[in-house]
C-alpha positions in Angstrom: 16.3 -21.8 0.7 19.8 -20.9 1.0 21.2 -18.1 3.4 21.1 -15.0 0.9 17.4 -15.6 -0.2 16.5 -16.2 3.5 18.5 -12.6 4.2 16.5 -10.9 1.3 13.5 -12.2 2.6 13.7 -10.8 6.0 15.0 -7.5 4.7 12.1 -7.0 2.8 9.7 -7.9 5.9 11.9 -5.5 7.8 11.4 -2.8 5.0 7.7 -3.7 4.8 6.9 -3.6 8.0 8.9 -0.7 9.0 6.8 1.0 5.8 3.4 -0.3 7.1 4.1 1.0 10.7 5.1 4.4 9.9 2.3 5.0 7.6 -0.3 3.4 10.0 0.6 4.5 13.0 3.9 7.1 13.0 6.4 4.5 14.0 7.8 1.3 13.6 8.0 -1.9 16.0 11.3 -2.7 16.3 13.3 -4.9 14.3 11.4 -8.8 14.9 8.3 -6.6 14.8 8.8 -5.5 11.5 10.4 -8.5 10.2 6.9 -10.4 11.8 4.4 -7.5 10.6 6.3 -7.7 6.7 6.5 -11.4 6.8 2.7 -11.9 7.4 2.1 -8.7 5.1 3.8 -10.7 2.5 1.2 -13.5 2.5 -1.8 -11.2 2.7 -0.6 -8.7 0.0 0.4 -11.6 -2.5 -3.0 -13.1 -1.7 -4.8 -10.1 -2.5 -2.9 -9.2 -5.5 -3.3 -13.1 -6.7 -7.1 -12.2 -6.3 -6.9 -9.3 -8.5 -4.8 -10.4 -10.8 -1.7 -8.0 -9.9 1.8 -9.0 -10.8 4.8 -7.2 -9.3 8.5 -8.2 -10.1 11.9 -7.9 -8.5 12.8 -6.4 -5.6 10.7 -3.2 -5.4 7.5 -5.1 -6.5 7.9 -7.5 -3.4 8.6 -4.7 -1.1 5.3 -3.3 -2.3 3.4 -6.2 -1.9 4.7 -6.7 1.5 4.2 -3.3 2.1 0.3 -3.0 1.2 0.1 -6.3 2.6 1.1 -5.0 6.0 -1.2 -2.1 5.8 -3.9 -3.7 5.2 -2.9 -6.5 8.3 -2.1 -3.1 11.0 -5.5 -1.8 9.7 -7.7 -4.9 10.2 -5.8 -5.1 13.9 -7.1 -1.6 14.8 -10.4 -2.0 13.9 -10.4 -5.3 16.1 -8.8 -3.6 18.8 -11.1 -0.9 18.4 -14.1 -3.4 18.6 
């Protein structure tokens, strides 16, 4: 992986996470916290669009992957917290 795909990959957990947070709870988590909550969106949203057959493309369609991805990762933490 060379520098500019690892910079694109951390903007787009930055984005993602930053997305996920404001639509879960109202704000975001800071910059690593965004970066960390897209990253790990990432791998849950392309595992449940794998699972469904989904394809996204370019830059927009990763963003939404991370994006749902993230959602659905802040959502499973407040129902555990909540437990």
């Amino acid at each position: 992986m060379d520098i500019t795909s690892l910079i694109i990959f951390l903007v787009i957990g930055a984005i993602a996470g930053w997305l996920a947070g404001q639509l879960i709870k109202g704000g975001g988590f800071g910059l690593v916290g965004n970066i960390i909550v897209g990253i790990v969106g990432a791998i849950i949203g392309g595992f449940l669009f794998g699972m469904l057959g989904i394809n996204t493309f370019g830059l927009i369609g990763s963003i939404v992957t991370a994006t749902i991805g993230a959602v659905v990762l802040l959502f499973l933490i407040g129902l555990v917290k909540k437990a």
